[in-house]
C-alpha positions in Angstrom: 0.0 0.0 0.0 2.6 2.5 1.1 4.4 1.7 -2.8 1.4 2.3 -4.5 0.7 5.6 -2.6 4.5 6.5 -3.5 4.1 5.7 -7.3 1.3 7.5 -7.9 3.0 11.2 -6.1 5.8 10.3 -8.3 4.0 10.4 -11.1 1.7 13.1 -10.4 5.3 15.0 -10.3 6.4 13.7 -13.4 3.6 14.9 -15.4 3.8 18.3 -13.5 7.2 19.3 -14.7 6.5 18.4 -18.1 3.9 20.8 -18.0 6.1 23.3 -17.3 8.5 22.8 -20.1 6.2 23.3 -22.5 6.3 26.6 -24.7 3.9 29.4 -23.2 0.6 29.8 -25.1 -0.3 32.6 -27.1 -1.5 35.3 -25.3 -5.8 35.8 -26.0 -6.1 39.0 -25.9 -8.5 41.1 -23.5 -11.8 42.8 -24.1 -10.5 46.2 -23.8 -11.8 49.5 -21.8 -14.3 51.6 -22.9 -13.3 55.3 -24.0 -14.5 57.5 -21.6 -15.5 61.1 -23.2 -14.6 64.2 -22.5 -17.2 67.3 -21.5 -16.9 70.9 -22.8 -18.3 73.8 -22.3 -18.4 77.5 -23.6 -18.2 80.7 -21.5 -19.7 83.6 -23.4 -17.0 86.9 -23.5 -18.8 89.8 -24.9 -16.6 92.0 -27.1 -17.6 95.5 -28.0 -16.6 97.4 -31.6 -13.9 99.3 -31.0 -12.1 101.8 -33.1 -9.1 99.3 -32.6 -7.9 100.6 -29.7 -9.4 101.2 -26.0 -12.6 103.0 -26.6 -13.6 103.7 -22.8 -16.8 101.8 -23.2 -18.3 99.4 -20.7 -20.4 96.1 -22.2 -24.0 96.1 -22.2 -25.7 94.2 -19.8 -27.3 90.9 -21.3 -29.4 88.1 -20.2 -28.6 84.9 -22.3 -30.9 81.8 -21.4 -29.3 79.7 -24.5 -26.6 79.3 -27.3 -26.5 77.6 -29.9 -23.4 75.9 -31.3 -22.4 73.9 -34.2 -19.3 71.6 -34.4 -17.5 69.5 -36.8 -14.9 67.1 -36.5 -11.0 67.9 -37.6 -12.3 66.2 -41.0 -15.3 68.4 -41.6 -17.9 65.9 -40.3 -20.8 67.6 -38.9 -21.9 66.5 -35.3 -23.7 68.7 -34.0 -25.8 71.3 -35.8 -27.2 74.5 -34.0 -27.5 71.8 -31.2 -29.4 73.9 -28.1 -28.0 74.7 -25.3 -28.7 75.9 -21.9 -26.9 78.7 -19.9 -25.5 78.8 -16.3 -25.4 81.9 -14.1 -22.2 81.6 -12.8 -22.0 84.5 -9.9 -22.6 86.9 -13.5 -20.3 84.7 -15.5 -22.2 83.0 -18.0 -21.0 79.6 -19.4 -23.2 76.6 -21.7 -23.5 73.2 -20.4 -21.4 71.3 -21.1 -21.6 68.3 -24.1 -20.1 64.6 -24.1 -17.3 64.2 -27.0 -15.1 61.5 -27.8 -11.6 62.5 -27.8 -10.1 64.4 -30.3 -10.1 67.6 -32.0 -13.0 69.6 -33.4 -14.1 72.7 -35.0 -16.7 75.2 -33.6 -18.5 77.0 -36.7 -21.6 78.6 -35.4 -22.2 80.2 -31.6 -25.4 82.1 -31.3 -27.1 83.2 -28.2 -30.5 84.1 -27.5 -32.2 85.3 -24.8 -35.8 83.8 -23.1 -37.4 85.5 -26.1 -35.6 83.5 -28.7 -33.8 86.5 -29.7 -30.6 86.7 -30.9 -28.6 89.3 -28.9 -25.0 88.0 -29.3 -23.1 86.1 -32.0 -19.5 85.1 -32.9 -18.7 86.4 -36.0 -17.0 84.0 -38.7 -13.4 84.9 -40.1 -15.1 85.8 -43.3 -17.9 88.3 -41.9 -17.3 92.1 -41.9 -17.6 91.7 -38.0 -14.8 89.3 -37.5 -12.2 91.9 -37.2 -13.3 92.8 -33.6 -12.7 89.4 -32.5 -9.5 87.3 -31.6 -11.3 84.3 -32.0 -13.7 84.2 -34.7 -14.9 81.5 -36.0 -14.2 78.6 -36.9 -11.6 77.7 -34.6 -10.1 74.5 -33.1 -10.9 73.3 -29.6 -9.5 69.6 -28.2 -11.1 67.3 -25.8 -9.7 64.5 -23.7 -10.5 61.8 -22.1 -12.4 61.9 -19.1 -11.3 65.7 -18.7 -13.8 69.0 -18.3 -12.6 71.7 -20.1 -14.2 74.9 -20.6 -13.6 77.6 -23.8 -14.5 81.0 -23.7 -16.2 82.3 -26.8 -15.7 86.4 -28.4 -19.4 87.7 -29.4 -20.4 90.7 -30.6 -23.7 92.0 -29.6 -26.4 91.7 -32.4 -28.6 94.4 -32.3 -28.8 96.1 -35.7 -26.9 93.5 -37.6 -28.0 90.9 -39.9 -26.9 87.4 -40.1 -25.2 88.0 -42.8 -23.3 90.1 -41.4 -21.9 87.7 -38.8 -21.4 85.0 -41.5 -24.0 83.0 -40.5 -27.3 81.6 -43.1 -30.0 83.2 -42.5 -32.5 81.5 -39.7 -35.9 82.3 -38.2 -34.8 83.2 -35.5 -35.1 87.1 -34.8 -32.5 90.3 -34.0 -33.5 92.6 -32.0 -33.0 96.3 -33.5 -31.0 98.5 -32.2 -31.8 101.7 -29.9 -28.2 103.2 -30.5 -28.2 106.7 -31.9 -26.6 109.7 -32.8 -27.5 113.3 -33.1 -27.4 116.5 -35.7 -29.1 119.3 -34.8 -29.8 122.6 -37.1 -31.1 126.1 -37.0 -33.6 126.7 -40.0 -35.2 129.6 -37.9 -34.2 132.3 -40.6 -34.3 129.9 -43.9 -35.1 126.8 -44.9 -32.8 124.6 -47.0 -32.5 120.7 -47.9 -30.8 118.4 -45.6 -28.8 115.3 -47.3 -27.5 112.3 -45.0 -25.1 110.1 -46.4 -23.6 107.4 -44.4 -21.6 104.5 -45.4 -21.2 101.3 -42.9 -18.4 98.8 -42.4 -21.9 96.6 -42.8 -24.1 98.5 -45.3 -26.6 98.2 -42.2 -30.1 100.0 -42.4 -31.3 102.8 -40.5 -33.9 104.9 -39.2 -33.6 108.6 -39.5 -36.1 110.4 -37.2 -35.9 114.1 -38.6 -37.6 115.8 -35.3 -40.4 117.1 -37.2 -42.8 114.2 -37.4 -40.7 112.4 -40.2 -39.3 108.8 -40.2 -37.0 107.4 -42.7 -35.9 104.1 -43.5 -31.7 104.4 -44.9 -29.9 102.0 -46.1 -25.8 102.7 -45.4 -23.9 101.6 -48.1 -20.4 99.8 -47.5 -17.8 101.5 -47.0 -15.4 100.3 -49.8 -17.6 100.9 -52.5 -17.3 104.3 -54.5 -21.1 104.7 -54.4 -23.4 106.9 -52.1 -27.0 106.4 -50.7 -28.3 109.9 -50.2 -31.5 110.8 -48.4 -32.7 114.4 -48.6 -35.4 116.1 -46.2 -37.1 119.6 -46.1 -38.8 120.9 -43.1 -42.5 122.7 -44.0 -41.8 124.9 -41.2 -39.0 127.2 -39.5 -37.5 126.4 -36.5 -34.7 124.2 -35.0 -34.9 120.1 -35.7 -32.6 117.7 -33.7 -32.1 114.8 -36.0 -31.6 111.3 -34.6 -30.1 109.2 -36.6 -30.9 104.9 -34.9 -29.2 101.6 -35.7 -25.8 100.1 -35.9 -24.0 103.5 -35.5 -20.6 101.8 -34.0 -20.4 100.2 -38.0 -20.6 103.1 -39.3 -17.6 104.8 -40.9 -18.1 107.7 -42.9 -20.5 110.9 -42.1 -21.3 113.3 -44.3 -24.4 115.6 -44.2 -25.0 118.7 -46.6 -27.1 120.8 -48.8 -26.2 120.2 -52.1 -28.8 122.6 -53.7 -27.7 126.0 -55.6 -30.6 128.0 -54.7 -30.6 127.4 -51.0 -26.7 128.8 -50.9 -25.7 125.2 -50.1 -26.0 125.9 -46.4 -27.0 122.7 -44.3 -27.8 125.5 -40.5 -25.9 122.7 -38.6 -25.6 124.2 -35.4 -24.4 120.9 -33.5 -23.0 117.1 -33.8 -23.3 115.1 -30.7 -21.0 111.8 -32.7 -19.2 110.2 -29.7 -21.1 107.1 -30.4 -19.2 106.3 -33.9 -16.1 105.2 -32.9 -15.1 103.7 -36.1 -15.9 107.0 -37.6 -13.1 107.7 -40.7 -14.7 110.2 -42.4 -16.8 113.3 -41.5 -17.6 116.4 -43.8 -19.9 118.8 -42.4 -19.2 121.6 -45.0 -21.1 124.5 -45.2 -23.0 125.0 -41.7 -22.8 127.0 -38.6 -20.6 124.8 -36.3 -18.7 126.6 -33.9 -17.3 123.8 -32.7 -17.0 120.0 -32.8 -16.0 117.3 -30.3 -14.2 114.4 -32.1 -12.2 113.3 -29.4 -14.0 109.8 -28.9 -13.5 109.4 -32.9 -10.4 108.1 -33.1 -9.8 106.2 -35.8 -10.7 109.7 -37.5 -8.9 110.3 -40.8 -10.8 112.7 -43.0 -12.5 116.0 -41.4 -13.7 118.1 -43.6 -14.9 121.5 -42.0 -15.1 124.1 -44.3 -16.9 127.4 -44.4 -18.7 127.2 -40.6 -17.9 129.1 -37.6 -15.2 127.2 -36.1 -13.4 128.8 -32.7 -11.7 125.6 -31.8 -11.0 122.6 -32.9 -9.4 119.7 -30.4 -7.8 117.7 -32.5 -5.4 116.3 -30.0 -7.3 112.6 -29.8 -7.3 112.4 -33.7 -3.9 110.6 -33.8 -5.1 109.0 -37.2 -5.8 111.7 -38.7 -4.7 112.7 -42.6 -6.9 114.8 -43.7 -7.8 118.3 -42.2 -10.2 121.0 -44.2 -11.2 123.7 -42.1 -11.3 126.7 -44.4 -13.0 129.6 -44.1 -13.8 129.5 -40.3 -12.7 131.8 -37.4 -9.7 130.2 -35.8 -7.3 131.7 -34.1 -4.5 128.6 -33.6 -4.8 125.1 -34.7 -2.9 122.5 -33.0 -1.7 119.4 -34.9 1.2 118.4 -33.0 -0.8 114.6 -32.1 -1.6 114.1 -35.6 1.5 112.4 -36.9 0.2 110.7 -40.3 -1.2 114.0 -41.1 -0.9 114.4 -45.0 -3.3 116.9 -46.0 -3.9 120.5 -44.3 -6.1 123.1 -45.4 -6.9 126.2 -43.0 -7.3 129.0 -45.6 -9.4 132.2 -44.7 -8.7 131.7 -40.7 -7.1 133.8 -38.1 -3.8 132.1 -37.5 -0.9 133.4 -36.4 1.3 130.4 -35.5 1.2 127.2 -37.0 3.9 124.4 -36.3 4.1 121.9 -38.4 7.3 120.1 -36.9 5.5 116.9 -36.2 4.0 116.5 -39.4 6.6 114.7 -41.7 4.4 113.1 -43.8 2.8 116.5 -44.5 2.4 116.6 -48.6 0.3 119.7 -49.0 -0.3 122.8 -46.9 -2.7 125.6 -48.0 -2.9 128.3 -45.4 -3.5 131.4 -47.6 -5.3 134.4 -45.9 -4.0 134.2 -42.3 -1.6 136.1 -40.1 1.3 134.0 -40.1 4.7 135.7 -39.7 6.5 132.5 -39.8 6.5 128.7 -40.9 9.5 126.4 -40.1 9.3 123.4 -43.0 12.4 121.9 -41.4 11.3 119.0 -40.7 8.7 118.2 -43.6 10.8 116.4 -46.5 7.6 114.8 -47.8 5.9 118.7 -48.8 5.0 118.7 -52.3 2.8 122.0 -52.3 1.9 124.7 -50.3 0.2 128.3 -50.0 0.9 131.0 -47.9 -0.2 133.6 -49.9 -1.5 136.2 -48.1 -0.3 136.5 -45.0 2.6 138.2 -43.2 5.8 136.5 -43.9 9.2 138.3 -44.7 11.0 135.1 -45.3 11.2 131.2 -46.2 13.9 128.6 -45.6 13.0 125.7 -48.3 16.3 124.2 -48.4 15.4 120.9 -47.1 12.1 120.4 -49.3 13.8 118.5 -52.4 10.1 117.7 -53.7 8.3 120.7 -53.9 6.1 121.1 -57.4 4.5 124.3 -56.7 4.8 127.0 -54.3 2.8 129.7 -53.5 3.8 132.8 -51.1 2.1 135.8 -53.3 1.3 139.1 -51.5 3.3 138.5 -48.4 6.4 140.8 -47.6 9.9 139.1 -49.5 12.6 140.8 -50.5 13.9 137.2 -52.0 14.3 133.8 -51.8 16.2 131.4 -53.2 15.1 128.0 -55.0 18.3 126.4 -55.6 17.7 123.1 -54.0 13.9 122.9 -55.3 14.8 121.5 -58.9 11.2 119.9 -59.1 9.1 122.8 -59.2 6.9 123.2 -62.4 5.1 126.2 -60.8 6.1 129.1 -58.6 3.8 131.9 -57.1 5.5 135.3 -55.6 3.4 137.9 -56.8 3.1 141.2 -54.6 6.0 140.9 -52.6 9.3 143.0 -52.9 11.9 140.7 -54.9 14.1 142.7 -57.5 16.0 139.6 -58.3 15.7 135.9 -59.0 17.6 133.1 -59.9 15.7 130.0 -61.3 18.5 128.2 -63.3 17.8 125.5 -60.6 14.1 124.9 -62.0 14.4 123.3 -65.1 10.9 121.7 -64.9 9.4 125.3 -64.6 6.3 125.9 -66.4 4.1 128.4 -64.4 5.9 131.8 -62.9 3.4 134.3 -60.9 5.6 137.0 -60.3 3.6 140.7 -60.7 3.6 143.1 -58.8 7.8 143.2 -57.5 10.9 144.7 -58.4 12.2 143.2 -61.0 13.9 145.0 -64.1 15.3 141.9 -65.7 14.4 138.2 -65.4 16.4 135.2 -67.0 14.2 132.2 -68.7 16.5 130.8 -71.4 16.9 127.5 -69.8 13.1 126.8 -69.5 12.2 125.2 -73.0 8.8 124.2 -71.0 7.6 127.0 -70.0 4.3 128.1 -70.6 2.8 130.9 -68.1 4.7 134.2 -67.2 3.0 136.6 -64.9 5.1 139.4 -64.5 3.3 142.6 -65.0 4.0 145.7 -62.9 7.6 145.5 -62.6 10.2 147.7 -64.0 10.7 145.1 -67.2 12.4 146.8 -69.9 13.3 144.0 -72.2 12.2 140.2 -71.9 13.9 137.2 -73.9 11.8 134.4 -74.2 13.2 133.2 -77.7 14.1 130.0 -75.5 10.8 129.3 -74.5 8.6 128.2 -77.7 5.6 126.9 -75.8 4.5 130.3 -73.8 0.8 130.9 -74.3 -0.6 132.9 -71.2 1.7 136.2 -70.9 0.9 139.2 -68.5 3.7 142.0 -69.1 1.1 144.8 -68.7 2.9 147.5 -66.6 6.2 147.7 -67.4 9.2 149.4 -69.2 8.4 147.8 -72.7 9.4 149.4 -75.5 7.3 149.1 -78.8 10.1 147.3 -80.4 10.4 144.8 -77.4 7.1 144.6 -77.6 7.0 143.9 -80.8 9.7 141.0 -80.9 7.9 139.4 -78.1 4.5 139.5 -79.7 5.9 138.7 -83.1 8.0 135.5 -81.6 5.5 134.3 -79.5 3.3 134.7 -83.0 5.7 132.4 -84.7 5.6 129.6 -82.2 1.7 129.4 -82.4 1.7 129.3 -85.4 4.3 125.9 -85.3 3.1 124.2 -82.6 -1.1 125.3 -83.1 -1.1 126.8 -79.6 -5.0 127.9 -79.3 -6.6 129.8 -76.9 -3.8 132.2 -75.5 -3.9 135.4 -73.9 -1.3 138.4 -74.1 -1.8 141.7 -71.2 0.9 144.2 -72.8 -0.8 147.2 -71.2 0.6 150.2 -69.7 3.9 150.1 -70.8 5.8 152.9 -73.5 5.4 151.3 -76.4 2.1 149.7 -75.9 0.0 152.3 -78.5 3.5 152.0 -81.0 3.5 148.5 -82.5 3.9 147.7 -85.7 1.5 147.2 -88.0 3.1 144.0 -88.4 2.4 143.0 -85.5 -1.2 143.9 -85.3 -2.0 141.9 -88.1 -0.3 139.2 -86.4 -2.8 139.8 -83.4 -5.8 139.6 -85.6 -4.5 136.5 -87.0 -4.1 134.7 -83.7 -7.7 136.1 -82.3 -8.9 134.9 -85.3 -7.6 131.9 -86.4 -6.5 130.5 -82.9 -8.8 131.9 -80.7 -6.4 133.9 -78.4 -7.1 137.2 -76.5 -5.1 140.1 -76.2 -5.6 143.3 -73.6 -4.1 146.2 -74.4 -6.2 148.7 -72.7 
């Protein structure tokens, strides 16, 4: 018995370790995990328009109750489509619920939020919409999820009221936007006479408009866009006198251009705008309120301003010190006294004829191309530092001299009826037309201005002037000086000449006439003109040369004055 029992332990043994020197079996492989998905959510970050730069605005207070968001996979799959969400009130943070996804990477294409009305009062704007430059993230953009991880994305939205869905990017939808009760106001005097009232606007969305007119009247206006050369114009006329304040109500933060006139010949063109209250436009560009009765204008919340265009109103003072984009400047014809553009440094364009100014520094201006200043009181202008200047007038006012040494691209100057004894040109070789009449220059040298064509010179004291070296010249203006000869063999193109005034002797007068006769006839100059009155020999020409006169009035249609 005790054998037996030891056998079969032996071979229980036996067959154990050759088990165990058997190979190992494949391994089966296991039923593996499920994925677990990952949740996201949206917090809504309301964006206002800005002018591109900190406008001082606070955001609107808004109430969302839901959003609705579309998302596609990395591939373009659409899984959700304007799937509805509801929105949590988190201590005045607002953020969606959040939605189950697999892991990966997806795309959100469309985030709209609506309020317990089912209106649509904020949007993200898509990267192709006229609204998506106010936005760091509009859509579509990228957004991963992971597994079994909560992760929450803040969405830019711009509020809706006034816009379109178009406007955003979006197709259009049934759902409704709410209008918008933003405005802006003009006001005018028509107390002592009634004229027309035109109201153009163009929009960085070609959004529509109501224009209340204050006298009972409501207009629908459609803006046009901005970057299209055409204008919308609506007109109004009041029945009665008295003064209107106009409101203007919409989208007035898209709107980008301003302009508001009387373009009709019988009412003087006078709009009677007394007032502009357009601190709501802060993408306002463009603004021409020509003609009125502004005595002022606050344009320091516009500040992406760069056309103002001013002209004939009853400007004091004008603040311009906010305008830091400003180009453009016309403010003709008003009643200032100083003008400071110090803070405008793009400023290209400056127009201040018919004021009251007795300074004006333009040292901060280098891209300054064209000045015109005639009619003020200005003693002095320093163009140091404004290389760019192409063309500029100071005729009329006070000045006794004019450094342009350091303005290589002048083409045409203008400092008539000031008080110059001389000046000298040597450096300005691009000048095709120069203006110095009434002043008190008895000598010039322009062998520097080969590209001279126009000379206004009358009224100086010059008794000789040297033009051989201008084969293009055309214009000479040089009456009342003390001219006793004038060669202008060189210069076979002349066909406007004023030597009225002068020291001419018939037979100067006489060689003049009879060459500039010759080249007329060569080169069919038509339509001239030739002032040779007041001088000695002025009743003494030759016969010759009267039939030569006839000939050209005749035949070539000029004109000739000879008192």
């Amino acid at each position: 018995m005790k054998n037996a029992s030891y056998l079969l332990v032996l071979f229980t043994l036996l067959i154990s370790c050759s088990k165990s020197e058997e190979p190992n079996s494949p391994n089966i492989p296991e039923t593996p995990d499920a994925i677990e998905q990952g949740a996201q959510s949206f917090s809504i970050s309301n964006k206002e328009i800005t002018a591109k730069s900190t406008s001082g605005l606070t955001a609107k207070e808004f109430i969302p109750a839901n959003v609705f968001v579309s998302v596609e996979t990395s591939n373009g799959a659409t899984i959700l489509n304007r799937k509805k969400l509801s929105v949590i009130d988190n201590g005045g943070d607002y953020v969606t619920e959040e939605i189950m996804l697999d892991p990966g990477t997806y795309k959100l294409t469309e985030f709209i939020v609506i309020d317990s009305d089912d209106f649509v009062i904020y949007l993200a704007p898509k990267s192709t919409s006229a609204l998506s430059q106010f936005t760091s993230t509009s859509l579509p953009f990228n957004f991963p999820v992971q597994e079994a991880n909560s992760k929450n994305t803040p969405v830019e939205n711009i509020e809706a009221a006034g816009y379109s869905w178009v406007q955003f990017g979006y197709e259009d939808d049934n759902l409704a936007f709410p209008e918008s009760d933003d405005f802006f106001t003009l006001t005018v005097d028509d107390t002592e006479n009634l004229t027309t009232k035109t109201i153009v606007l163009k929009s960085l969305t070609g959004s529509t408009y109501k224009v209340d007119w204050g006298d009972g009247t409501v207009d629908e206006y459609v803006s046009t866009l901005s970057d299209l050369n055409i204008n919308n114009e609506l007109s109004h006329d009041f029945e009665d006198n008295g003064i209107y304040e106009i409101k203007v109500i919409g989208a007035i933060e898209a709107i980008e251009e301003l302009e508001f006139r009387n373009n009709v010949p019988e009412h003087g063109y006078q709009s009677n705008l007394i007032s502009a209250n357009i601190g709501n436009l802060i993408l306002l560009s463009t603004i021409e309120f020509h003609l009125g009765k502004l005595s002022t204008l606050d344009t320091s919340s516009n500040i992406a301003l760069e056309y103002l265009s001013l002209g004939y109103n009853q400007i004091i003072d004008l603040d311009l010190t906010k305008n830091q984009k400003l180009k453009k400047l016309y403010a003709r014809y008003n009643q200032l006294t100083a003008i400071d553009v110090s803070q405008n440094p793009d400023l290209e364009f400056l127009w201040v004829e018919g004021n009251q100014i007795s300074n004006l520094d333009v040292s901060n201006n280098s891209k300054l191309s064209v000045l015109l200043a005639r009619g003020n009181v200005l003693t002095n202008v320093d163009f140091t530092n404004n290389q760019d200047l192409q063309r500029f007038d100071l005729s009329n006012n006070l000045l006794s001299s004019i450094d342009l040494s350091q303005n290589l691209s002048l083409y045409e100057i203008n400092v008539g009826a000031n008080n110059l004894t001389q000046i000298d040109l040597s450096n300005n070789t691009e000048l095709e037309r120069i203006d110095l009449y009434e002043n008190q220059i008895s000598s010039i040298d322009l062998s520097s201005n080969l590209r001279l064509r126009d000379l206004y010179i009358g009224d100086n004291l010059l008794d000789n002037i040297d033009l051989s070296l201008h084969s293009s010249f055309e214009r000479l203006s040089i009456h009342n000086n003390n001219l006793t000869s004038l060669d202008l063999s060189n210069n076979p193109l002349v066909s406007h000449l004023y030597v009225g005034s002068n020291q001419l002797s018939a037979a100067q007068l006489d060689l003049i006439i009879s060459g500039i006769y010759d080249n007329a006839v060569s080169n069919s100059i038509n339509m001239g003109y030739i002032d040779f009155q007041n001088n000695p020999g002025t009743d003494l020409i030759d016969q010759t040369t009267i039939a030569k006169i006839n000939e050209l009035a005749l035949d070539y249609d000029w004109f000739f004055n000879n008192g």
